[in-house]
C-alpha positions in Angstrom: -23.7 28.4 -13.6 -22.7 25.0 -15.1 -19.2 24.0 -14.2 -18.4 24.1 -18.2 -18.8 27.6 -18.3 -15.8 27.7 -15.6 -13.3 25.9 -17.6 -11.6 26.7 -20.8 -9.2 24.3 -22.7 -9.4 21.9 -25.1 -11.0 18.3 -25.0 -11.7 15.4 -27.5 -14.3 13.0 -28.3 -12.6 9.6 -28.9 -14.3 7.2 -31.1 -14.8 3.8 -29.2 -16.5 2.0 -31.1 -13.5 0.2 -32.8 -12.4 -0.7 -29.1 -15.9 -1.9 -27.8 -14.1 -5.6 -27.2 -11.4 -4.2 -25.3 -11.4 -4.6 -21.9 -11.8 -0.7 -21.4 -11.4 2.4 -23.4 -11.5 6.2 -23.5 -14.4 7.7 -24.7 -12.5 11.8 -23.9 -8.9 13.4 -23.3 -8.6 16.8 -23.1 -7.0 19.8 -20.9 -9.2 21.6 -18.5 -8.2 25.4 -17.1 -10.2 26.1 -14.5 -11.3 29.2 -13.2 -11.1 29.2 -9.4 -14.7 29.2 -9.3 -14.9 25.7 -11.0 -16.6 22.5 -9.2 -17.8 19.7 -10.4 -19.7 16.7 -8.7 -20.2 13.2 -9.3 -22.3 10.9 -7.9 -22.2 7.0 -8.4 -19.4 7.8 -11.4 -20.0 6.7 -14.4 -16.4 6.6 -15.5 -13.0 6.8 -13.9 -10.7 9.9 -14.4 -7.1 10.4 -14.7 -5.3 13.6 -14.4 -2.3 15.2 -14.6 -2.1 18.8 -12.8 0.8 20.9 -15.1 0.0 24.1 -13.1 -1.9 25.9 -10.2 -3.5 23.7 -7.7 -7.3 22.0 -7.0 -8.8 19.9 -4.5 -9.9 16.4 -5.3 -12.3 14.4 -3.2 -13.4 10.6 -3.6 -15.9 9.2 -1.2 -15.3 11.9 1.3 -11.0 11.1 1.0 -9.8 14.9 -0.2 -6.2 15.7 -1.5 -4.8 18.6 -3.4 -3.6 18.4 -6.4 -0.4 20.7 -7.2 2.0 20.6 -10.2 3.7 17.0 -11.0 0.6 15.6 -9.0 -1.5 12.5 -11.1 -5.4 12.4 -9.3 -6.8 9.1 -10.4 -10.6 9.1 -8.9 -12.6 5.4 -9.8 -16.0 4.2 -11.9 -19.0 4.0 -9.4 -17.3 6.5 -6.7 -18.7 9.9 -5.9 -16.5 12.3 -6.7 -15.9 16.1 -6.5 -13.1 18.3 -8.1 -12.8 22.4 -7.5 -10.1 24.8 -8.6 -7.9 26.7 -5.8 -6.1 28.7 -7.7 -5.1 28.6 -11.5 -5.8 25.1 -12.1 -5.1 23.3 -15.3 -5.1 19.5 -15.7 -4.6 17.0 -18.6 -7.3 13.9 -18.3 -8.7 11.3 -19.8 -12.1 9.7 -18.8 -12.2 6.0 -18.8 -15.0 3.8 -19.6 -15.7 0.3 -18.4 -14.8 -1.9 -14.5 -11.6 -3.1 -16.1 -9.1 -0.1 -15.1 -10.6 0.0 -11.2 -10.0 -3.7 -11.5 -6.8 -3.2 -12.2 -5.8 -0.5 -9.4 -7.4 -3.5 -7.0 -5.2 -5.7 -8.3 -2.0 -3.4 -8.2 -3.7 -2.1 -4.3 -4.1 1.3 -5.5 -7.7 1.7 -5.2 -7.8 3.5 -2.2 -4.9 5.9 -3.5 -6.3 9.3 -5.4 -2.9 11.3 -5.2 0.3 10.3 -6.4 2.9 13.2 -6.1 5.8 14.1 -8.7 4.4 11.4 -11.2 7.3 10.6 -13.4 5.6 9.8 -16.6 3.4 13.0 -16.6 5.4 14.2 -20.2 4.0 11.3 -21.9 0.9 11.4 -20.3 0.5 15.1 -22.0 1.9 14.1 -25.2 -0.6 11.5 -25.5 -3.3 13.8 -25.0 -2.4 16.3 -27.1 -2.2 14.0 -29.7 -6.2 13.7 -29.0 -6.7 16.6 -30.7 -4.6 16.6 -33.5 -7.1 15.9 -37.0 -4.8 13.6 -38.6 -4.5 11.2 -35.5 -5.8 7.4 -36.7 -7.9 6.8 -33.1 -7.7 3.7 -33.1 -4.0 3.2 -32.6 -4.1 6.1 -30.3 -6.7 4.1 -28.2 -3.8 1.3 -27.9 -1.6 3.6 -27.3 -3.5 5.2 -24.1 -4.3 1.7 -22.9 -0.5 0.7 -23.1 0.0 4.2 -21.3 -2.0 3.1 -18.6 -0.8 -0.1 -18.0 2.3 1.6 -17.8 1.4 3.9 -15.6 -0.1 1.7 -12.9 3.0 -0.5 -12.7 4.9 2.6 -12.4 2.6 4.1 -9.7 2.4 0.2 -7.9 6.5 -0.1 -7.9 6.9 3.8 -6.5 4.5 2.4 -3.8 6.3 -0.7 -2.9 9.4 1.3 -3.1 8.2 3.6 -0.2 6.8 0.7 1.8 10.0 -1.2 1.9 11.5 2.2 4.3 11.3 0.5 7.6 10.5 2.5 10.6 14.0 1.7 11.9 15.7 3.4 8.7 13.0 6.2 9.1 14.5 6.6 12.7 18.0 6.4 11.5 17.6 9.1 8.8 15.8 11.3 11.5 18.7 11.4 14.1 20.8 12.1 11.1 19.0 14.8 9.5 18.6 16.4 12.9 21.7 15.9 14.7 23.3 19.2 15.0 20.1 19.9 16.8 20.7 17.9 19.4 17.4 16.3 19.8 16.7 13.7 22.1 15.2 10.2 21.9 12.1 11.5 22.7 11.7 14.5 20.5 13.0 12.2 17.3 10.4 10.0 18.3 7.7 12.5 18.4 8.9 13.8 15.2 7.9 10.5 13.7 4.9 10.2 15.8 5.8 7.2 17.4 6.0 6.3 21.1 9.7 5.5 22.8 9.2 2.4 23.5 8.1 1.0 20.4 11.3 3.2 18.7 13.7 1.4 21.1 11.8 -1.9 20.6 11.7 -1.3 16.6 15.5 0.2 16.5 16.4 -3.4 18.8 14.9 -5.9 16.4 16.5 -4.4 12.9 19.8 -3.3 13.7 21.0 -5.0 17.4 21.8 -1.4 18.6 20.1 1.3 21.0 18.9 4.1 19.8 21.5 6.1 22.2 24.5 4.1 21.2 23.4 5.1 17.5 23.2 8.8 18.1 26.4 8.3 20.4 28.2 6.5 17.4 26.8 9.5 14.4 28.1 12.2 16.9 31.6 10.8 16.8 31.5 9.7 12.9 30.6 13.1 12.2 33.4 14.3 14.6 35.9 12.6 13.6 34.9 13.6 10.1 35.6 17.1 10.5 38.4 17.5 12.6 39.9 15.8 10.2 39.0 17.4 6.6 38.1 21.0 8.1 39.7 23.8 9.8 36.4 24.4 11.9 37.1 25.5 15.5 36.5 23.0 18.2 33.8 25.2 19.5 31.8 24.9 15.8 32.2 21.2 15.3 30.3 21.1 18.8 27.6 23.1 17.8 27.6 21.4 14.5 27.6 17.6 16.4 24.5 19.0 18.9 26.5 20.0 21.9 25.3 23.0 23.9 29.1 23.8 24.3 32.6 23.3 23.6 33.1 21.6 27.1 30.4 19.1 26.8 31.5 18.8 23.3 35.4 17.9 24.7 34.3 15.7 27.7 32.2 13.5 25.2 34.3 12.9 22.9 37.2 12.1 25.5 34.9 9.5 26.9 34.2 7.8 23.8 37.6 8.8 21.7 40.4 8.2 24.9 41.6 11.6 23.9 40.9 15.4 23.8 39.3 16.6 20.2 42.4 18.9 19.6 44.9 15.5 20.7 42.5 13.5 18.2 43.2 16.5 15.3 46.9 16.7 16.0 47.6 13.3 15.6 45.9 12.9 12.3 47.6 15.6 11.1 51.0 14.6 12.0 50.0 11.2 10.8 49.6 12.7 7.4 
């Protein structure tokens, strides 16, 4: 059974003819709803495909590389590649299918070639718009051509600065936000690390270089701030701020914060109060 006859939806034809000197066009745009027996398979591509998944879920694979595809998610799969797509459950997707080396050209240029998934894709509404627009009789194609290759443009600077973006995280602020996130757990060193998938050594080494502090001292010092915190804006027992600082008990909880503080958690509450 051909893959068409497990898709419904509604797709265009796009007259390219009046962009044939452009550096690349789109020759279809169109919305796809897949039956979950739906699979299609392309060898040696002769174009690259964009799409936007608005509901349900498929799997996408490029030269062997598979993601899924879920709601918010932009697939982008290249010219020349071999690519496979099939439906897991529900799937519908806006695309377009674009002819000519020029876009993969540009997703080497921007590093994105390797890339097929990028998640909660923030310019998916006008993405659709576009599309729709496709079909609509009165639509003068050839401004809507410019329009789509403006889109794209667009798009891949978008996609290229979200990437940057997440790049610039260092693995010491990725440490950082782990203790925090976890710290009424009372993790250790080692089971942050391995949480990250990252050896301890290279941690402490990483932690070292960025921010001239130990990863103890750092958990030491966001037990206390957190401490301090709320014995001073909450009513919270002295037995719940332990639990909620990653102490086993109040009596750890008291000896700790002695050490580091000079005095007792309920001294250390008194005297804010009275100082207020």
């Amino acid at each position: 059974m051909s893959h068409m006859q497990e898709r419904t939806g509604e797709y265009n034809y796009v007259n390219t003819e009046i962009t044939s000197k452009m550096p690349f066009s789109i020759d279809m745009a169109g919305l796809d709803k897949c039956t979950q027996r739906y699979f299609l398979k392309r060898n040696n591509s002769p174009i690259s495909v964009i799409g936007f998944t608005v509901s349900g879920c498929g799997i996408i694979k490029q030269n062997g590389k598979e993601v899924k595809t879920e709601k918010g998610s932009l697939f982008i799969v290249n010219i020349g590649e071999n690519h496979e797509y099939r439906s897991l459950k529900n799937w519908q997707f806006y695309w377009v299918n674009i002819c000519g080396n020029f876009f993969k050209e540009l997703l080497v240029n921007y590093k994105l070639q390797n890339d097929v998934l990028f998640e909660n894709f923030e310019l998916g509404g006008e993405f659709m718009e576009l599309i729709k627009k496709s079909n609509d009789k009165g639509t003068d194609f050839g401004l809507w051509q410019t329009d789509m290759q403006a889109f794209l443009f667009k798009a891949v600077l978008s996609l290229y600065r979200a990437k940057t973006s997440q790049a610039k995280e260092t693995m010491g602020n990725r440490i950082k936000n782990e203790i925090e996130k976890h710290i009424a757990e009372g993790l250790s060193e080692k089971e942050i690390c391995r949480h990250l998938g990252i050896s301890l050594r290279q941690a402490q080494r990483i932690f070292k270089e960025e921010f001239s502090l130990t990863i103890h001292k750092f958990i030491t010092e966001t037990k206390m701030r957190r401490a301090r915190a709320l014995l001073m804006n909450t009513k919270s027992s002295i037995k719940q701020i332990a639990l909620e600082t990653g102490f086993e008990n109040e009596k750890y909880f008291s000896t700790f914060f002695k050490r580091e503080e000079g005095v007792s958690p309920a001294l250390y509450r008194k005297r804010v109060l009275e100082a207020k």
